[in-house]
LUMTIPA-608609 format. One record per residue: residue number from 0; residue in one letter; x, y, z of N, C-alpha, C in turn. Coordinates in Angstrom, 2 decimals, always signed. Example, Ala and Ser with C-alpha at 12.3 -4.5 7.8 and 13.67 -1.06 7.14 Angstrom:
     k   r       n_u       n_v       n_w      ca_u      ca_v      ca_w       c_u       c_v       c_w
     0   A    +13.19     -5.69     +7.80    +12.30     -4.50     +7.80    +13.20     -3.30     +7.80
     1   S    +12.85     -2.25     +7.08    +13.67     -1.06     +7.14    +12.90     +0.03     +7.87
This chain:
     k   r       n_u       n_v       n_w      ca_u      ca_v      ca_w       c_u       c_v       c_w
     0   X     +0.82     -1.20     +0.00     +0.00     +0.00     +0.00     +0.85     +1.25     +0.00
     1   X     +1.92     +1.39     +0.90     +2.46     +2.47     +0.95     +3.15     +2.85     -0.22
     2   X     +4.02     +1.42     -1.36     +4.52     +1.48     -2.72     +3.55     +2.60     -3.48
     3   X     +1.85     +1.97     -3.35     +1.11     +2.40     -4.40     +1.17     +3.99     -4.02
     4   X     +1.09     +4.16     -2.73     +0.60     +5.77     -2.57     +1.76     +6.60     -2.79
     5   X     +2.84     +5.88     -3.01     +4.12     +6.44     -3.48     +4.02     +6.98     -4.39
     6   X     +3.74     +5.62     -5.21     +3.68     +5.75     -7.04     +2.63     +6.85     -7.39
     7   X     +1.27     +6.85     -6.90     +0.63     +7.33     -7.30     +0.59     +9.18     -7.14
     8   X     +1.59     +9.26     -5.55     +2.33    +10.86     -5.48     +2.79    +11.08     -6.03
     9   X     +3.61    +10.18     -6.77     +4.86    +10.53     -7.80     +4.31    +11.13     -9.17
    10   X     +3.48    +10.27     -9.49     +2.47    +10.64    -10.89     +1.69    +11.64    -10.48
    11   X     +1.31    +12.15     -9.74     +0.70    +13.35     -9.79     +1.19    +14.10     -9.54
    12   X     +2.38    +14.19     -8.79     +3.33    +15.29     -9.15     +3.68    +15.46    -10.49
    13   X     +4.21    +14.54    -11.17     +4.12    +14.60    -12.54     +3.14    +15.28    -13.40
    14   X     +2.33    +14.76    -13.11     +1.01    +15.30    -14.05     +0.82    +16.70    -14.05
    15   X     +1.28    +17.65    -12.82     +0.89    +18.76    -12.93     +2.01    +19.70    -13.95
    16   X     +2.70    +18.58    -13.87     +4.28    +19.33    -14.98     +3.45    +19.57    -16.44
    17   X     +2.52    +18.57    -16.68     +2.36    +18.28    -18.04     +2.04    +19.64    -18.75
    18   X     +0.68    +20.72    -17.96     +0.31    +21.38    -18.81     +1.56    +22.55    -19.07
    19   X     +2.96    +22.71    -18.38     +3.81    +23.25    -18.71     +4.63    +22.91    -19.80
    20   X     +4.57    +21.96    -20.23     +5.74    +21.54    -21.34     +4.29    +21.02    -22.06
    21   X     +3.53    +21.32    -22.34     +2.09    +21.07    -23.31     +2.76    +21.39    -24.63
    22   X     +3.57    +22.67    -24.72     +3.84    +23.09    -26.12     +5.37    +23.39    -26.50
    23   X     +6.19    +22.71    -25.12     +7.64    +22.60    -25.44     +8.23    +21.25    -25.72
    24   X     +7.57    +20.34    -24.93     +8.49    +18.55    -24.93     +6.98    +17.63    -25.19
    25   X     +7.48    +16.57    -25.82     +6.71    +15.82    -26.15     +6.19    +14.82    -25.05
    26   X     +5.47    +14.49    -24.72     +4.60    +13.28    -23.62     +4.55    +12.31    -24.31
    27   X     +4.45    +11.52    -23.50     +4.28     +9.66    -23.86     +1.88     +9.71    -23.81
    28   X     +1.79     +9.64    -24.56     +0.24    +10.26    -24.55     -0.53     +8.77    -24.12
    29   X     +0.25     +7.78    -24.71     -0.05     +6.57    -24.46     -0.03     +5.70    -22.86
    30   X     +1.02     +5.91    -22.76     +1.45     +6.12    -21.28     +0.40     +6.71    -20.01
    31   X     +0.57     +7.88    -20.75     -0.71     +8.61    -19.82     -1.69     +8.29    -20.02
    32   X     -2.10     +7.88    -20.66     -3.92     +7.00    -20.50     -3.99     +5.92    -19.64
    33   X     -2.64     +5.18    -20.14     -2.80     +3.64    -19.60     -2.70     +4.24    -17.98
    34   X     -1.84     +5.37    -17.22     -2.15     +5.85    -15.87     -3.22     +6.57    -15.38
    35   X     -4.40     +6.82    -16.53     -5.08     +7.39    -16.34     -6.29     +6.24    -15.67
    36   X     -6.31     +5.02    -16.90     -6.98     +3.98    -16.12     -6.64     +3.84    -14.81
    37   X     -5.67     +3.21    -14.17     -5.10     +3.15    -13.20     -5.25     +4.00    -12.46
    38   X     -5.56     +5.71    -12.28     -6.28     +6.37    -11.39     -7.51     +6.07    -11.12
    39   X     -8.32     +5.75    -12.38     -9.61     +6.08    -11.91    -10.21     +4.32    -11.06
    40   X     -8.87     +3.25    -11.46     -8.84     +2.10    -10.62     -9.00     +2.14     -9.45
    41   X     -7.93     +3.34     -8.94     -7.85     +3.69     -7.75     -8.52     +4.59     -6.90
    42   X    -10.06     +5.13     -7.97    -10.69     +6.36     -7.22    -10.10     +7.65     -7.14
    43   X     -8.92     +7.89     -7.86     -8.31     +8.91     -7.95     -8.98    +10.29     -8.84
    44   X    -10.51    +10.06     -8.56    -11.30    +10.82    -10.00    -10.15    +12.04    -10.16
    45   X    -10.39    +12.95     -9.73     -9.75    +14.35     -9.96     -8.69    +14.66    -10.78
    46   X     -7.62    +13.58    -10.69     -6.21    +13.73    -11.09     -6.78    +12.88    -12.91
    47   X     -8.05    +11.90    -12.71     -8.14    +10.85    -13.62     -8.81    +12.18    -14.85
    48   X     -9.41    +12.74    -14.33     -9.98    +13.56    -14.82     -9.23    +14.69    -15.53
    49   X     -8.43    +15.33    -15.05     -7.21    +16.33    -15.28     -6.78    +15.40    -16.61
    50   X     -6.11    +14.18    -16.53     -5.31    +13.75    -17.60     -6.24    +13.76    -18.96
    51   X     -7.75    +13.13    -18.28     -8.41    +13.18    -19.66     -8.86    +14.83    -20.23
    52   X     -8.78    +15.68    -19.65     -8.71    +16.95    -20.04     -7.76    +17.50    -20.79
    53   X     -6.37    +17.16    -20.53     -5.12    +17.36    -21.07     -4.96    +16.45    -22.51
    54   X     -5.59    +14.94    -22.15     -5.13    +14.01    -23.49     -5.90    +14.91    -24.77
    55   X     -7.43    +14.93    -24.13     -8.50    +15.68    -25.11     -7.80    +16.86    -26.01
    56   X     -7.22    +17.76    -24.93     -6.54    +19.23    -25.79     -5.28    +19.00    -26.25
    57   X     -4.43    +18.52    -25.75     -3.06    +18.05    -26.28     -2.66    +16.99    -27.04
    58   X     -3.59    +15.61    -26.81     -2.90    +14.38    -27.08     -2.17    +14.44    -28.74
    59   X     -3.54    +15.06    -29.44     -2.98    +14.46    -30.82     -1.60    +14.93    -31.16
    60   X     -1.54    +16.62    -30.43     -0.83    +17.67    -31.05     +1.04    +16.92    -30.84
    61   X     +0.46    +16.15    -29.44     +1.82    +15.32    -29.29     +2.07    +14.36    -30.01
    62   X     +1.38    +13.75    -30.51     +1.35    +11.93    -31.11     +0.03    +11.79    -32.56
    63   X     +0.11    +12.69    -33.49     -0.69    +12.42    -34.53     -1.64    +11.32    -34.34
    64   X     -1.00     +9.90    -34.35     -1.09     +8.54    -34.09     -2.53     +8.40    -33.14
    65   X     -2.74     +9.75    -32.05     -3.42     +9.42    -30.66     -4.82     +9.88    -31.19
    66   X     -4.81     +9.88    -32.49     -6.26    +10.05    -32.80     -7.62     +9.12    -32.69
    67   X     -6.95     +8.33    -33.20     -7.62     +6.63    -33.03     -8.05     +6.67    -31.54
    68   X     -7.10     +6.65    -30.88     -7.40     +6.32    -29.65     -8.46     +7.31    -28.83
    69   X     -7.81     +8.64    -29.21     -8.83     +9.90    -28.32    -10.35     +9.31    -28.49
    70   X    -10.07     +9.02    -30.10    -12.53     +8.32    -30.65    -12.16     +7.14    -30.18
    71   X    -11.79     +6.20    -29.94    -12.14     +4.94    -29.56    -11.92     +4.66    -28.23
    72   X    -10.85     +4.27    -27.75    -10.52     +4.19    -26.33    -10.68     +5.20    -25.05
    73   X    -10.05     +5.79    -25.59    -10.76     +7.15    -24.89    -12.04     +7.50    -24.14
    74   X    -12.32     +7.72    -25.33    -14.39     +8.24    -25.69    -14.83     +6.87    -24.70
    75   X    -14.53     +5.53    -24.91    -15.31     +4.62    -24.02    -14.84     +4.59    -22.59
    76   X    -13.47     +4.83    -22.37    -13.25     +5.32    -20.81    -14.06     +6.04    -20.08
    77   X    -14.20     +7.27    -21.02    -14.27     +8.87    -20.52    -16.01     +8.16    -19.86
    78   X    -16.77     +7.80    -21.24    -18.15     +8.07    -21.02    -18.33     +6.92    -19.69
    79   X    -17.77     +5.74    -20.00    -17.79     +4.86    -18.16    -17.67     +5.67    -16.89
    80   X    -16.91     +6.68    -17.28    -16.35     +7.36    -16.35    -16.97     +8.67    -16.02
    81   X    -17.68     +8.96    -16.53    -19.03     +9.91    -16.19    -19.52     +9.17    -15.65
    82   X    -19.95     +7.89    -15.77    -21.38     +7.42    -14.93    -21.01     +6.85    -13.38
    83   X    -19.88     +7.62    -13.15    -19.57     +6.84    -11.57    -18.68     +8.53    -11.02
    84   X    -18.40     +9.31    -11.63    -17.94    +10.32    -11.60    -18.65    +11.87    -11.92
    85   X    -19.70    +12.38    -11.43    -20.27    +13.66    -12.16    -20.00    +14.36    -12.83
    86   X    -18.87    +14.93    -12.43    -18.07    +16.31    -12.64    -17.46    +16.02    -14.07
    87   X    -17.19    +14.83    -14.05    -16.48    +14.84    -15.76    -17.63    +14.35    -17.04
    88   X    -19.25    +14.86    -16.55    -19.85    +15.02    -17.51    -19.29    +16.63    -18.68
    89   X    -19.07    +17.53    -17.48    -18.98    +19.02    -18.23    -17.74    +18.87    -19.68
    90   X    -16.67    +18.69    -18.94    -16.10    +18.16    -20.16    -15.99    +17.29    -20.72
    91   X    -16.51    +16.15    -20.92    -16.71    +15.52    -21.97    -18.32    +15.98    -23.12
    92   X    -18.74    +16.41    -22.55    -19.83    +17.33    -23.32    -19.39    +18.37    -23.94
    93   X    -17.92    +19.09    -23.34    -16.85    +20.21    -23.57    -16.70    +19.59    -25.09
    94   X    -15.98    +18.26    -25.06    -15.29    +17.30    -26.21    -16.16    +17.26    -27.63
    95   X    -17.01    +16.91    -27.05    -18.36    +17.12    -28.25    -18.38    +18.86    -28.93
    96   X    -19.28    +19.57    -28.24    -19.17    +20.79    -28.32    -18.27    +21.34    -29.26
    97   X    -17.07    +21.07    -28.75    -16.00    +22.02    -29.25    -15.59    +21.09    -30.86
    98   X    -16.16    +20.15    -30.74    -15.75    +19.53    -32.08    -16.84    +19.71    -33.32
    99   X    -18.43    +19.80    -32.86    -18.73    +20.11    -33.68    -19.17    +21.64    -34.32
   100   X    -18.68    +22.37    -33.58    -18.49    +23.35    -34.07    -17.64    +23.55    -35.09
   101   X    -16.68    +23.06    -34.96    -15.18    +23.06    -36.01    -15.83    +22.73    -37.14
   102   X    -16.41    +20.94    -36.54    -17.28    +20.86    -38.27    -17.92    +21.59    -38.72
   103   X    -18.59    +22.37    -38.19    -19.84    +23.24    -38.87    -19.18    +24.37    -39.47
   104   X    -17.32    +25.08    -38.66    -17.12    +25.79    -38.95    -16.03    +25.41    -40.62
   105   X    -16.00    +24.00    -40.87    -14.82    +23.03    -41.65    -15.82    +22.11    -41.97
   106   X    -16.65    +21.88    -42.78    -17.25    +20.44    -42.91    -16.40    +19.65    -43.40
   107   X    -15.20    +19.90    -44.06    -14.07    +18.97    -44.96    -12.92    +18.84    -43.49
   108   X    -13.61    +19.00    -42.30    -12.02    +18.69    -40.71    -12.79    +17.41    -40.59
   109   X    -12.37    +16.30    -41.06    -12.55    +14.91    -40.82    -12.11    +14.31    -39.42
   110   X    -11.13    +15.10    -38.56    -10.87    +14.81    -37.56    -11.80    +15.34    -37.03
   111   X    -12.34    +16.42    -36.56    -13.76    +16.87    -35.85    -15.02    +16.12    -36.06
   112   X    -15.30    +15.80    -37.46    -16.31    +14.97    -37.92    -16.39    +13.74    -36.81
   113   X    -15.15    +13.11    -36.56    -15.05    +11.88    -35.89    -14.84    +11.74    -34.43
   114   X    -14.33    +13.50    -33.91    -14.79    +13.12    -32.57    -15.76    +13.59    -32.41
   115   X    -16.81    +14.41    -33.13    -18.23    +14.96    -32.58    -19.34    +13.46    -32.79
   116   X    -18.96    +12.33    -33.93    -19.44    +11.89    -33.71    -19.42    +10.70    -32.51
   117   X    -18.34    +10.46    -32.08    -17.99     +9.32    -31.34    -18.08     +9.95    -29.88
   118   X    -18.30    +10.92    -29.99    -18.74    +11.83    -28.49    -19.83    +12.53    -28.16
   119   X    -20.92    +12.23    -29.33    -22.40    +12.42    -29.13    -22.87    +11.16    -28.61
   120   X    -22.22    +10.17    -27.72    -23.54     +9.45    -27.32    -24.67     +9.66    -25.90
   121   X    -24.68    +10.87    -25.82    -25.52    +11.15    -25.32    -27.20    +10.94    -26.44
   122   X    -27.87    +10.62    -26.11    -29.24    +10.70    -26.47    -29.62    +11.81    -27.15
   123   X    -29.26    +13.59    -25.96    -30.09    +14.47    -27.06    -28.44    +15.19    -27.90
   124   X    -27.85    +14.78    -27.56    -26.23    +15.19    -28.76    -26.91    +14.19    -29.94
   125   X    -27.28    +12.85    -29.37    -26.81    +12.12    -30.95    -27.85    +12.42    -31.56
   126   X    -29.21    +13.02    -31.27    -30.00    +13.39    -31.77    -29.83    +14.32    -32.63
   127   X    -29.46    +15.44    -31.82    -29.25    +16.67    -32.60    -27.97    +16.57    -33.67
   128   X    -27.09    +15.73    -33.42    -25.59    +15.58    -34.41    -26.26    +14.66    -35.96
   129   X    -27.08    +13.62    -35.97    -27.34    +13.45    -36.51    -28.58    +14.37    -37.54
   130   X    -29.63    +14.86    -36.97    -30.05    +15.80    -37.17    -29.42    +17.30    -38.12
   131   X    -28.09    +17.66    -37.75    -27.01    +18.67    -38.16    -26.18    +17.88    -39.68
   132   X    -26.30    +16.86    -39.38    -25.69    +15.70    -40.53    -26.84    +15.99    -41.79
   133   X    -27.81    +15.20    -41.34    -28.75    +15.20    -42.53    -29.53    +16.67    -43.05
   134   X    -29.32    +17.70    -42.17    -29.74    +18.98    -42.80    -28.81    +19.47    -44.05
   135   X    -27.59    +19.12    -43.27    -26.40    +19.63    -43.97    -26.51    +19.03    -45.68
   136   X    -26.54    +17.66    -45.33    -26.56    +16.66    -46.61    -27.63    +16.77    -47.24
   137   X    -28.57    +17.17    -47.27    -30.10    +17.57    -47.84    -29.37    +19.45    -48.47
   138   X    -28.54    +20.31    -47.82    -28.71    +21.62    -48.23    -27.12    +21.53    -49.50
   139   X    -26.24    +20.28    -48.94    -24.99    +20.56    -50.22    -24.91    +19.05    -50.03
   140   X    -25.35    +18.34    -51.20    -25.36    +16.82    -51.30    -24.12    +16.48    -51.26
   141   X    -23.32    +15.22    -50.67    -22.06    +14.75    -50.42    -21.16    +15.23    -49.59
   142   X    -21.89    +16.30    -49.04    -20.45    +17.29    -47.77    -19.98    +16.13    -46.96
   143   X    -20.15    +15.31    -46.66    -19.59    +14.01    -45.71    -19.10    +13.25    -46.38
   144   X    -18.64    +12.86    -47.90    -18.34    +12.37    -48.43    -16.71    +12.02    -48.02
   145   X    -16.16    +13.14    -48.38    -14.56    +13.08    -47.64    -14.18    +12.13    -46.51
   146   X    -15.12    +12.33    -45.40    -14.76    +12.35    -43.93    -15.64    +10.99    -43.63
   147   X    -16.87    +10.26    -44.14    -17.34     +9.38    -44.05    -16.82     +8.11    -43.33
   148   X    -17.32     +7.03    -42.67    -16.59     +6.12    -42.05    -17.77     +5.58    -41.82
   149   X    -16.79     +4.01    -41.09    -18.22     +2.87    -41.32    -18.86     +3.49    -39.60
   150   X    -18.16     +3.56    -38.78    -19.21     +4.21    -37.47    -20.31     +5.19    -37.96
   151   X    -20.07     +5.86    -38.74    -21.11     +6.90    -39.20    -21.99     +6.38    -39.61
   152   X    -21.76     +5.36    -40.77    -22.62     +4.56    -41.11    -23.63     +3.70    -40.07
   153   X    -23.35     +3.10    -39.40    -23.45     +2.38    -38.16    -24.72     +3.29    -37.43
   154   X    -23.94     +4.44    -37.32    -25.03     +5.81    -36.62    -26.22     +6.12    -37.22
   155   X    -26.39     +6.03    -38.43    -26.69     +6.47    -39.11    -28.19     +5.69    -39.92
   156   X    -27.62     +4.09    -39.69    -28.64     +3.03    -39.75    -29.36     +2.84    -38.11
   157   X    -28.45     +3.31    -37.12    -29.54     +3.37    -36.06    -30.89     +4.34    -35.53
   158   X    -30.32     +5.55    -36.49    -31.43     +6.84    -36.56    -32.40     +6.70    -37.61
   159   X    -32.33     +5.16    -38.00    -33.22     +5.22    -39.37    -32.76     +6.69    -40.22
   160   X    -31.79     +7.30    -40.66    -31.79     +8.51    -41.41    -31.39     +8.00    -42.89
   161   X    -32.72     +8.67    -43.64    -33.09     +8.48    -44.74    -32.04     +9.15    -45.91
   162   X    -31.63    +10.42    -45.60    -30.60    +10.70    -46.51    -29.30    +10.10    -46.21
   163   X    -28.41     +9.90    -44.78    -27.48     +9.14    -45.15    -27.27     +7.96    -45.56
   164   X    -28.54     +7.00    -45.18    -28.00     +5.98    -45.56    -28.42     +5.80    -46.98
   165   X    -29.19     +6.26    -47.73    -29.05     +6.19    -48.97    -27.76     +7.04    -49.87
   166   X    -26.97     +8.31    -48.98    -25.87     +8.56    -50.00    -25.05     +7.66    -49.75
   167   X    -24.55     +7.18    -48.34    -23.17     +6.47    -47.83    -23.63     +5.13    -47.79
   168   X    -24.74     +4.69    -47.78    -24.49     +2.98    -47.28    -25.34     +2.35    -48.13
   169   X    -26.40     +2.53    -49.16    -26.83     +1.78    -49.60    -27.63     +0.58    -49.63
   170   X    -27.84     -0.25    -49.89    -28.28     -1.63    -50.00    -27.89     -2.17    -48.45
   171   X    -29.06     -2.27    -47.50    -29.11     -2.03    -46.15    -28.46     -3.76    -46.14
   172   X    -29.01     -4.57    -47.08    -29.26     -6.05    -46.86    -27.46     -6.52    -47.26
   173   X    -26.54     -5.80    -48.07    -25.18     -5.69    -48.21    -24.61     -5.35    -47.63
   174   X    -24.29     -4.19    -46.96    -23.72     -3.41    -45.78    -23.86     -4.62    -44.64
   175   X    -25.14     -5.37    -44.17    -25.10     -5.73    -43.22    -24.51     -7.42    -43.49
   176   X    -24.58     -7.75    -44.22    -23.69     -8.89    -44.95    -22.07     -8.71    -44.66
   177   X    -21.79     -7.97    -45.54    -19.93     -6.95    -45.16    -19.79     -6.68    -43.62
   178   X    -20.50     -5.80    -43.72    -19.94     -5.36    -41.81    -20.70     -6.07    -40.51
   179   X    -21.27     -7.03    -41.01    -21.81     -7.83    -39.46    -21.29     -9.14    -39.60
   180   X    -22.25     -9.25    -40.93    -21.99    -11.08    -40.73    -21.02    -11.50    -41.43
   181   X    -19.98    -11.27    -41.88    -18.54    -11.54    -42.33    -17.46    -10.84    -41.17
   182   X    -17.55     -9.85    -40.72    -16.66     -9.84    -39.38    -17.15    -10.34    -38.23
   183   X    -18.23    -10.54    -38.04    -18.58    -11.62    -36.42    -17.95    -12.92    -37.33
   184   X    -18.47    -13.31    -38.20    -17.85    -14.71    -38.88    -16.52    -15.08    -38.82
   185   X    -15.56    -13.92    -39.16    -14.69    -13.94    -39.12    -13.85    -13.93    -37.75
   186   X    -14.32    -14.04    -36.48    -13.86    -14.02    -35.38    -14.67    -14.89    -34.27
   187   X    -15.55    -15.56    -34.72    -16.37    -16.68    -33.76    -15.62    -17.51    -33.47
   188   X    -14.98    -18.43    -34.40    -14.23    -19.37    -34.11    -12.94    -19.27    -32.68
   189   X    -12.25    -17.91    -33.33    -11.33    -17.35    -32.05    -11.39    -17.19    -30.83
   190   X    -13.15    -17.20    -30.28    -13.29    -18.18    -29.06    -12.87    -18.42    -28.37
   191   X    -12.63    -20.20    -29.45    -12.16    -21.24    -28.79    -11.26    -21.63    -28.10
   192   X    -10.00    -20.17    -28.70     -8.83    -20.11    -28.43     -8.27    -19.56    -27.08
   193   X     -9.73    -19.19    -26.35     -9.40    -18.72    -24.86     -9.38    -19.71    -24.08
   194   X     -8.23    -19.21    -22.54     -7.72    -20.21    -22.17     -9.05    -20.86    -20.82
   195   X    -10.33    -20.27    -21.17    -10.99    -21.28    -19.94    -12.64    -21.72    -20.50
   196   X    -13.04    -23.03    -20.95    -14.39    -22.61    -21.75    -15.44    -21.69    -21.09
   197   X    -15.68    -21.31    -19.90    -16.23    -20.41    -19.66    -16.71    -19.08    -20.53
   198   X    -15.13    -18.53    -20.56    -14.52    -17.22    -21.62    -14.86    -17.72    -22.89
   199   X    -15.01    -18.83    -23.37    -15.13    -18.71    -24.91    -16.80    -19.23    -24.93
   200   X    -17.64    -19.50    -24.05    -18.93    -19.29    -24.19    -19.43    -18.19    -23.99
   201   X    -18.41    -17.49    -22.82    -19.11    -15.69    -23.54    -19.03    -15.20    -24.09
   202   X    -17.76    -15.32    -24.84    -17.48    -14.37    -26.35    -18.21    -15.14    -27.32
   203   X    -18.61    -16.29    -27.70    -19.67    -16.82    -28.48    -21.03    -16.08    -28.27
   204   X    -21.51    -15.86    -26.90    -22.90    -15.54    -26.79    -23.07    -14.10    -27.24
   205   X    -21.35    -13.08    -26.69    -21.45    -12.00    -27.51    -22.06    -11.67    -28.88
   206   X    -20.99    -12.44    -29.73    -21.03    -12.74    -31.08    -22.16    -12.57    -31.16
   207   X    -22.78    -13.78    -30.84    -24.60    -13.81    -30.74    -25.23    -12.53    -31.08
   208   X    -25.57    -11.91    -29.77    -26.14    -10.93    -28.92    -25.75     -9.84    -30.38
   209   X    -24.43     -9.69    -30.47    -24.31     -8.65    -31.57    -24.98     -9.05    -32.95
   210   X    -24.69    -10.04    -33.09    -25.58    -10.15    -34.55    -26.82    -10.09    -34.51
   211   X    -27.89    -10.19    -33.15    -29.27    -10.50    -33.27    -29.40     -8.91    -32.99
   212   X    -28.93     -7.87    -32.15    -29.19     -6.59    -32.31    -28.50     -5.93    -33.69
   213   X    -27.72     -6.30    -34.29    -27.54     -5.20    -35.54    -28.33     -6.23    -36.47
   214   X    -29.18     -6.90    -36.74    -29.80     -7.71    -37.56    -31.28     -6.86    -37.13
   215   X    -31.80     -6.65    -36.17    -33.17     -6.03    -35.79    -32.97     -4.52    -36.54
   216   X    -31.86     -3.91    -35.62    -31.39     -2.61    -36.15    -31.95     -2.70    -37.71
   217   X    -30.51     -2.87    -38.58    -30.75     -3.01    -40.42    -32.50     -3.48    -40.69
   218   X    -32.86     -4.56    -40.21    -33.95     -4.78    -40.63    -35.20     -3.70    -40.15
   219   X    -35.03     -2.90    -39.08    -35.99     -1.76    -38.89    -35.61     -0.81    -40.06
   220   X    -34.02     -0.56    -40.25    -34.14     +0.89    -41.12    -34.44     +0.14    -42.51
   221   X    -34.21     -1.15    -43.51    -35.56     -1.32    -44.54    -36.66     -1.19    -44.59
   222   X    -37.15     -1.72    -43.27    -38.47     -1.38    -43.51    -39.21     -0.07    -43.32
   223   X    -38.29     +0.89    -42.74    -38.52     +2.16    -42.06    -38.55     +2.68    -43.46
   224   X    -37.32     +2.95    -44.12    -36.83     +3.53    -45.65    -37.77     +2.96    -47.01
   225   X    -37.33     +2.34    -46.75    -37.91     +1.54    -48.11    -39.12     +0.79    -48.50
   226   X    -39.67     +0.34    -47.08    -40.77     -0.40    -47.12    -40.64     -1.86    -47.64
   227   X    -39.57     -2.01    -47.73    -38.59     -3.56    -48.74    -39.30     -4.76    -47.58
   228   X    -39.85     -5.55    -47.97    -40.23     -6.97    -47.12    -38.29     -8.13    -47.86
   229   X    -38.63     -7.83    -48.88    -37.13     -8.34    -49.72    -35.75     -7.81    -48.93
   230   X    -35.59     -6.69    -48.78    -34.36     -5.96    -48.17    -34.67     -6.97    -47.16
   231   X    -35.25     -6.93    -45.49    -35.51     -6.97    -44.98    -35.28     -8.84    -44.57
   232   X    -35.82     -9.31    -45.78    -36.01    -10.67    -45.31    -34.75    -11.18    -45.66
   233   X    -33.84    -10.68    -46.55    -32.18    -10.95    -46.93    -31.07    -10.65    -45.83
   234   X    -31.86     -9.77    -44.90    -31.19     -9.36    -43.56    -31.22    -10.31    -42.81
   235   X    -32.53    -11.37    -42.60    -32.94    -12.12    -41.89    -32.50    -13.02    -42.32
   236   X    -32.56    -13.76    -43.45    -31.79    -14.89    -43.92    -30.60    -15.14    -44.13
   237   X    -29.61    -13.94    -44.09    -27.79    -13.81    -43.59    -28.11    -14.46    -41.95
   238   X    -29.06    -13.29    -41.34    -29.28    -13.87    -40.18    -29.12    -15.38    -39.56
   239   X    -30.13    -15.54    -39.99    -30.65    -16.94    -39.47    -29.43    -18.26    -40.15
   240   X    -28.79    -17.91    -41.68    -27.88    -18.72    -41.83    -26.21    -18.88    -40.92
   241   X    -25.77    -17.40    -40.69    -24.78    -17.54    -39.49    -25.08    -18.45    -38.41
   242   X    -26.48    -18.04    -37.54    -26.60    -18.89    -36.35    -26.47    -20.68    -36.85
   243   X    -27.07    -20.89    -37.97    -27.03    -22.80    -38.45    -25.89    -22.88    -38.45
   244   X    -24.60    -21.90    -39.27    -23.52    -22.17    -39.23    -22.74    -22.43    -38.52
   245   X    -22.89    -21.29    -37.36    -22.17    -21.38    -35.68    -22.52    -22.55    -34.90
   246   X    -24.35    -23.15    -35.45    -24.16    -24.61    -34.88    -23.68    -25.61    -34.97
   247   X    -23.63    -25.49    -36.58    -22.98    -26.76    -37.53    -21.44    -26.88    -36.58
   248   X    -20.84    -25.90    -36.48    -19.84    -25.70    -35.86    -19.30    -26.10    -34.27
   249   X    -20.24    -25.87    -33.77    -20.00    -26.02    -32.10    -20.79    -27.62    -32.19
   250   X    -21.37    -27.91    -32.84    -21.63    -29.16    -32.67    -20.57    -30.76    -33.66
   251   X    -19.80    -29.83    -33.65    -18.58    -30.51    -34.39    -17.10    -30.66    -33.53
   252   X    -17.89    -30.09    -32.46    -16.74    -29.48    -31.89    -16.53    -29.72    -30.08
C-alpha cells in the first residue's frame, strides 16, 4: 500500500508538470492514459480527470497517431467514467461541443467529424448531431463524403436517417452482410482459443447478442426507408444462416 501511494504521489506530481511543457516537450500520450486507467482504478477521479482533459486538448498535437485512440478508447473510458464520476460530464460534453463546431465551422475537418461523432452518445447530442448531418446533406449533397466512415454509417442506420443511408451505405441487406456477418464470422471461431471454456462461451454468446441486435437494427431501417419486405427478409436470412452455421460448428466441436 504504501509502494502504491508512493507511485501514485509521484504521478501526480508529474502530471501537474504536463500542462507546462504542453507546447515545449513531447509526452508519452499513451502512457498517460494507460495511468489514467489506473487512477480512476484507484478512485483517484480528480487527477483521472485532469489527464483526460489534457489528453482531449493536447494528445494528438503530441502523437498524430493518438487520434484513433482519443474516438475509440478514450471516448469509451471517458463516457464509463461519467457514470460513476459527475463532474467529468462538463467536459466531456466540452469534447463534443467544441468539435462540432469546427465541423460546422470546416465540414471537410474529418478529424472533428469523428470526434463529434464518437462523443455524441448522449441521447439528445446524438440526436441533434445526426439531425445537423442530414440537414447539412439535404442543403450541399455529399459534404460528408470526404470524412465518411463505417461508425457513421453504423449511426446512421440506427437513426433510421433516410438521406445518409441512402448517399453512404446503400443496400441495407449488403452493408449488413460486409460489416456484421462476415466480421462476427470472421472471429467466432477465435473463441475457442481462450484459455478457460467459460470465456469462450461468452465471447460466443457476444457474437450472438451482436448479430441479433444489428440484424433487428438493419432490418428496422428497410423497412422504415424503403418499405422492402425483400431488403428486410435478406437481412434475416444472412441472419438466421450464421446462427445454423455457428451450430454446424459447435456441434462438431
Amino acid at each position: 500500500m504504501k509502494k502504491l501511494m508512493c507511485a501514485t504521489s509521484l504521478f501526480l506530481a508529474s502530471v501537474s508538470s504536463y500542462a507546462s511543457v504542453a507546447n515545449t516537450e513531447l509526452v508519452d500520450v499513451d502512457q498517460m492514459l494507460a495511468q489514467t486507467f489506473e487512477l480512476i482504478a484507484n478512485n483517484e477521479n480528480r487527477a483521472a480527470l485532469d489527464n483526460l482533459n489534457w489528453l482531449a486538448k493536447h494528445g494528438v498535437s503530441h502523437d498524430p497517431r493518438f487520434h484513433n485512440t482519443l474516438v475509440n478508447t478514450m471516448q469509451d473510458l471517458w463516457f464509463n467514467f461519467v457514470h460513476s464520476y459527475a463532474p467529468a460530464w462538463k467536459s466531456y460534453h466540452a469534447v463534443y461541443s467544441t468539435a462540432q463546431k469546427s465541423l460546422a465551422a470546416a465540414p471537410q475537418n474529418c478529424a472533428a467529424f469523428d470526434i463529434a461523432l464518437s462523443y455524441s452518445q448522449q441521447p439528445h447530442h446524438a440526436t441533434n448531431h445526426i439531425s445537423y448531418l442530414e440537414q447539412t446533406e439535404q442543403q450541399f449533397p455529399a459534404t460528408w463524403q470526404r470524412c465518411w466512415t463505417l461508425p457513421a454509417s453504423f449511426k446512421a442506420i440506427e437513426f433510421i436517417s433516410e438521406p445518409l443511408i441512402t448517399q453512404y451505405v446503400g443496400d441495407l441487406s449488403d452493408h449488413f452482410k460486409l460489416h456484421i456477418v462476415d466480421d462476427l464470422n470472421a472471429t467466432y471461431r477465435d473463441c475457442d482459443n481462450l484459455p478457460d471454456e467459460s470465456l469462450a462461451l461468452e465471447c460466443k454468446d457476444e457474437h450472438k447478442q451482436k448479430l441479433i441486435d444489428a440484424s433487428v437494427m438493419y432490418r428496422d431501417a428497410a423497412m422504415a426507408i424503403h418499405d422492402d419486405i425483400s431488403e428486410a427478409g435478406r437481412i434475416g436470412g444472412y441472419t438466421i444462416g450464421l446462427f445454423l452455421e455457428w451450430q454446424a460448428y459447435d456441434n462438431r466441436n
